[in-house]
KEMI-452709 format. One line per 3 residues: number of its first residue (from 1); their letters; for each residue z negated, y negated, x negated of C-alpha. Coordinates in nm, 2 decimals. Layout:
# residues N
NUM> a> Z Y X  ...
# end
This chain:
# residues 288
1> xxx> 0.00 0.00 0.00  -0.10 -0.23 -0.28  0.00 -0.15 -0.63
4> xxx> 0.31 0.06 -0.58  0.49 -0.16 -0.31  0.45 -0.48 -0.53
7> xxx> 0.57 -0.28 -0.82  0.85 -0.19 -0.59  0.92 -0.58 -0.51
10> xxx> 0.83 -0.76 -0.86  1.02 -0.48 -1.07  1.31 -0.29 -0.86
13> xxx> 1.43 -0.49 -0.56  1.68 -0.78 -0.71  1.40 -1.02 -0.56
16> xxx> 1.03 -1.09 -0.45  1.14 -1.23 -0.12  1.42 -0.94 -0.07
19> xxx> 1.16 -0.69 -0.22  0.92 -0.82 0.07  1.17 -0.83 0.37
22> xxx> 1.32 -0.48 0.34  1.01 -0.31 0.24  0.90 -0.43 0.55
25> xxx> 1.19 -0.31 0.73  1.19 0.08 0.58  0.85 0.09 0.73
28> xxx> 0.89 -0.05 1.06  1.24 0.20 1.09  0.97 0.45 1.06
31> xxx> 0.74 0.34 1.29  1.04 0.31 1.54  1.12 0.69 1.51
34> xxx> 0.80 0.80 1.55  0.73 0.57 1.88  1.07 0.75 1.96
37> xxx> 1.04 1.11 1.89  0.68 1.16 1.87  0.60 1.19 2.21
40> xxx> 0.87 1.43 2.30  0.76 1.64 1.97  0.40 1.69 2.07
43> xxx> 0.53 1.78 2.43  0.69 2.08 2.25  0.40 2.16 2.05
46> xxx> 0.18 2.18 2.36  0.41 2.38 2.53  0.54 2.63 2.24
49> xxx> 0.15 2.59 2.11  0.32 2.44 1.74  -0.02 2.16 1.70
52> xxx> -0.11 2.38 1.38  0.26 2.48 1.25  0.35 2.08 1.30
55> xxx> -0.01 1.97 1.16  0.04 2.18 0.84  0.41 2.13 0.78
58> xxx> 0.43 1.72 0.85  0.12 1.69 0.60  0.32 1.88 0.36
61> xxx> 0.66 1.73 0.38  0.43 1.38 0.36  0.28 1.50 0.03
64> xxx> 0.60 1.63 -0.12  0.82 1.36 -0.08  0.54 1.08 -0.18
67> xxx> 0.59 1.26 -0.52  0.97 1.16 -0.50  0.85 0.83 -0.59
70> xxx> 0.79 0.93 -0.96  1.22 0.87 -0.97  1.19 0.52 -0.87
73> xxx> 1.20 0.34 -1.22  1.21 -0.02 -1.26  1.53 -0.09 -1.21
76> xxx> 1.76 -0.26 -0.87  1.96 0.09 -0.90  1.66 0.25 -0.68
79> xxx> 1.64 -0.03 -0.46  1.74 0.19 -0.17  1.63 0.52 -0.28
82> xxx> 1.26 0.40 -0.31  1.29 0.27 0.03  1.43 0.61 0.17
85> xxx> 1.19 0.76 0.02  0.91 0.56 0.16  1.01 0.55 0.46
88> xxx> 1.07 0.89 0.53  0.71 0.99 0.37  0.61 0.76 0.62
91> xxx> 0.77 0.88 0.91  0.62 1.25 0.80  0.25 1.09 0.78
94> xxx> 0.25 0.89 1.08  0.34 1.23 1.27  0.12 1.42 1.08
97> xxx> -0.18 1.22 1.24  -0.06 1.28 1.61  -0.18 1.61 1.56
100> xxx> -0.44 1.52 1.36  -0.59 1.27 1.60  -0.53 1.47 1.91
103> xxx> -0.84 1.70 1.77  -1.11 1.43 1.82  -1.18 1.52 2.16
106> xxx> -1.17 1.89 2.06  -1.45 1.82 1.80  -1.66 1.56 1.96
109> xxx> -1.86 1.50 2.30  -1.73 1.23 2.54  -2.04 1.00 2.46
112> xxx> -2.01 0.98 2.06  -1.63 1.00 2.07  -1.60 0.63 1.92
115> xxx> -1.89 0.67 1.67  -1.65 1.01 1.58  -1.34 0.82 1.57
118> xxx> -1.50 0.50 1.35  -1.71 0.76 1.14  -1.35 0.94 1.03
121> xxx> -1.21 0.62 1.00  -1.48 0.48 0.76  -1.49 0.75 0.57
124> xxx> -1.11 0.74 0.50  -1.17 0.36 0.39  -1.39 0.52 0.18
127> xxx> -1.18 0.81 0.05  -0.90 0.52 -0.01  -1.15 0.30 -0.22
130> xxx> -1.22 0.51 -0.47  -0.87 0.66 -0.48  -0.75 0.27 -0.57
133> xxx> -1.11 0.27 -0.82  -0.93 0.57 -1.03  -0.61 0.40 -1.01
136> xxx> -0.68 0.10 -1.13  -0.93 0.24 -1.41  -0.68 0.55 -1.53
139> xxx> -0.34 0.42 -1.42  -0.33 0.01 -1.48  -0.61 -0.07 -1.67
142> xxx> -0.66 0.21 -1.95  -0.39 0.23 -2.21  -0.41 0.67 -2.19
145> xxx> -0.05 0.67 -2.00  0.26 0.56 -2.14  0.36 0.22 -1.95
148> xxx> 0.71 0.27 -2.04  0.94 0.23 -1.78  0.64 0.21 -1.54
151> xxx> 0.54 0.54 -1.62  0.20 0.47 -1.52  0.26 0.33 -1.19
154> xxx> 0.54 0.59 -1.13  0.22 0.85 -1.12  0.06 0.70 -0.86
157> xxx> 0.24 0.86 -0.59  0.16 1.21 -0.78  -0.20 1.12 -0.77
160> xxx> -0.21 1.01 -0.41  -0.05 1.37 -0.30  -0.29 1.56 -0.49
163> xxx> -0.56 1.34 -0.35  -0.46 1.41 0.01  -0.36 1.79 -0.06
166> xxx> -0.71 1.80 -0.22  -0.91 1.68 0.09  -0.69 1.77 0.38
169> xxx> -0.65 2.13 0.25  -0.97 2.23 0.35  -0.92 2.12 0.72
172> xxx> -0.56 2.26 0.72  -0.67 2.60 0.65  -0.97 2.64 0.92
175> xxx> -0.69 2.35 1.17  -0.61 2.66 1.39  -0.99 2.70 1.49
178> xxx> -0.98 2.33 1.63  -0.63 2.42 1.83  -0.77 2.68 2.05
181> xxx> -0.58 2.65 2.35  -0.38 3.03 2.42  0.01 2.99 2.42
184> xxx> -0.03 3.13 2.79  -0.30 2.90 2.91  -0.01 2.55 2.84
187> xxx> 0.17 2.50 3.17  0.27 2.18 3.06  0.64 2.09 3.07
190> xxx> 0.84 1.91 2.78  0.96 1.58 2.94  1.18 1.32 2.81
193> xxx> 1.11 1.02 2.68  1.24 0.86 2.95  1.01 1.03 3.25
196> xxx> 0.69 0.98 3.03  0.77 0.62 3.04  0.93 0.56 3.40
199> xxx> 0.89 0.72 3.73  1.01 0.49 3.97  0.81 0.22 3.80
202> xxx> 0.60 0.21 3.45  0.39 0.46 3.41  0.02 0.42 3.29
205> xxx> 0.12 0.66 2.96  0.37 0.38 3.00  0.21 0.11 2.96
208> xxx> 0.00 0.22 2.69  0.24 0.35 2.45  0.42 0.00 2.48
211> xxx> 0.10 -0.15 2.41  -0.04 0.05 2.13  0.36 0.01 1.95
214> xxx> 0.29 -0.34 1.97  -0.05 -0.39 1.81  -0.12 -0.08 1.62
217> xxx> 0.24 -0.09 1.45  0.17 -0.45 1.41  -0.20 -0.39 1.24
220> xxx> -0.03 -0.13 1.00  0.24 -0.37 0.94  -0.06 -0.63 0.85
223> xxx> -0.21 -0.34 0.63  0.08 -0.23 0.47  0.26 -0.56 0.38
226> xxx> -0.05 -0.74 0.28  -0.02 -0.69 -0.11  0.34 -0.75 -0.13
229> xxx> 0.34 -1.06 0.09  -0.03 -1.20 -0.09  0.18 -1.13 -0.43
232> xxx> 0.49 -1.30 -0.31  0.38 -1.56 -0.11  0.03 -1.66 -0.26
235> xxx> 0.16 -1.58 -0.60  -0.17 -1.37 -0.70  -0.20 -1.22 -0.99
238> xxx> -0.18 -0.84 -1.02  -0.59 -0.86 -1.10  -0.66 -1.08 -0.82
241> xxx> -0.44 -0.80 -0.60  -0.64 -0.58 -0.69  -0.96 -0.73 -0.59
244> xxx> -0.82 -0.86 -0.28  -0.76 -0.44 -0.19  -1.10 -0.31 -0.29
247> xxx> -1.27 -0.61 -0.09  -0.97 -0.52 0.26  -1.14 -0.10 0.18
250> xxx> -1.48 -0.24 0.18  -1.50 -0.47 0.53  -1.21 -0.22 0.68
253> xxx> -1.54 0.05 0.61  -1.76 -0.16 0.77  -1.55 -0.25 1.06
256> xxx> -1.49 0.11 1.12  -1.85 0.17 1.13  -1.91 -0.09 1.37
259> xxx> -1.64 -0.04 1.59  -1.71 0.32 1.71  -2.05 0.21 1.75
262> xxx> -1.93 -0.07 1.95  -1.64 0.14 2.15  -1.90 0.41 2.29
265> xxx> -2.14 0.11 2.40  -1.90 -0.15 2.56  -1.55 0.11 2.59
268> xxx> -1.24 0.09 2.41  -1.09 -0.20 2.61  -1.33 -0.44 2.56
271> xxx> -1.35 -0.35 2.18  -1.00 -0.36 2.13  -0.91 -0.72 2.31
274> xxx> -1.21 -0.85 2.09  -1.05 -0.72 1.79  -0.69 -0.83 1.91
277> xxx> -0.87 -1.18 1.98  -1.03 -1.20 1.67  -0.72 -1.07 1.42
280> xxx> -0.52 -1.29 1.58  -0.77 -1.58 1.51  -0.77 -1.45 1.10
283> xxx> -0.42 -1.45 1.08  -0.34 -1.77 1.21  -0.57 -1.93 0.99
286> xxx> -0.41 -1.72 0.67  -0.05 -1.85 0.81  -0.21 -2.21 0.79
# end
């Protein structure tokens, strides 16, 4: 999010500003398929029972072709093959947590499901922190790797997929315990995209999956883009980045924490306009 996609714009694309703008395009392409096809794919996994086969497979294609990434040296002639790349690792993560998320209300009681949800959260803030600590320690800061060619940030990737294999393999293993609906007991039927949306008028699934592509794409868009754009528009320094990422892991943490405290006390509605309200708020006054 922070070190390897302002690499990607200070040292391949042609240009910062042109480094920013399509970076942020290759991941809202993704975002778009997955809003597309990701309801019609989890239809078929209720209905063929595929949650663990898709769960196990997307993680996997995510880690794999993270490690692609290693190819993209500093040089405008992977311009587009870092952003394929990225954007199709992406795409593979971003469906990989459909299933993944679809188990919280497998593995947690209706009255703690938000302190659930916020504890996973947090403790993927967490995970993240000190995966950017080693990073910045072993990858940026010590002179062990050869910098050559960006050798050092071109490991990054590598490290992030063993990091993820490392911590998600225990889950994939034991995932089919948490999926234990019988292939006989799903009567539900795999509908198009269209009749999940629209019957006659909006539908309520409707209605929210307009609503959650707007601000949850838009949040990750916030999350994703905020070291390139702080690099490229505030002009910070690659130490000042990286201060500016531990400090978003550290309230991101909190916020999680408070949140699903928050969400089973007042419900999700309320929490989520007041977080709306109050990103909105931030970001104006970072636009000022």
């Amino acid at each position: 999010t922070f070190i390897f996609s302002t690499y990607f714009s200070q040292k391949i694309a042609p240009s910062s500003i042109i480094g920013q703008s399509y970076w942020g395009w290759a991941i809202g392409a993704s975002g778009f398929f997955v809003a597309l096809l990701g309801p019609i794919i989890g239809s078929i996994s209720d209905k063929k029972n595929y949650n663990v086969v898709f769960l196990r497979t997307f993680s996997a294609l995510c880690m794999v072709i993270t490690c692609l990434l290693w190819f993209s040296k500093p040089s405008i002639n992977f311009f587009y093959y870092t952003l394929i790349v990225v954007g199709i690792a992406n795409f593979f993560y971003e469906l990989s947590l459909i299933f993944y998320n679809s188990l919280l209300i497998r593995v947690s009681s209706k009255e703690k499901i938000g302190k659930s949800s916020g504890y996973g959260f947090a403790l993927g803030y967490l995970g993240g922190l000190f995966a950017l600590l080693i990073s910045i320690k072993i990858f940026i800061q010590a002179d062990i790797l050869n910098k050559e060619d960006a050798q050092n940030i071109r490991l990054i990737p590598f490290f992030v997929s063993v990091w993820f294999l490392i911590f998600s393999l225990p889950f994939l293993i034991k995932a089919k315990k948490y999926f234990s609906l019988k292939k006989t007991e799903l009567k539900t039927k795999v509908v198009t995209l269209k009749s999940l949306i629209w019957n006659k008028k909006i539908t309520d699934i409707g209605k929210f999956l307009i609503g959650r592509m707007l601000y949850a794409d838009g949040l990750n868009a916030i999350i994703v883009m905020g070291g390139i754009f702080a690099v490229g528009v505030y002009g910070l320094k690659i130490s000042e980045l990286l201060y500016l990422s531990i400090l978003m892991n550290i309230t991101a943490f909190l916020g999680a924490l408070a949140g699903g405290y928050l969400n089973d006390k007042y419900g999700s509605k309320k929490i989520i306009v007041f977080s709306l309200i109050g990103l909105i708020i931030t970001s104006s006054l970072i636009l000022a």
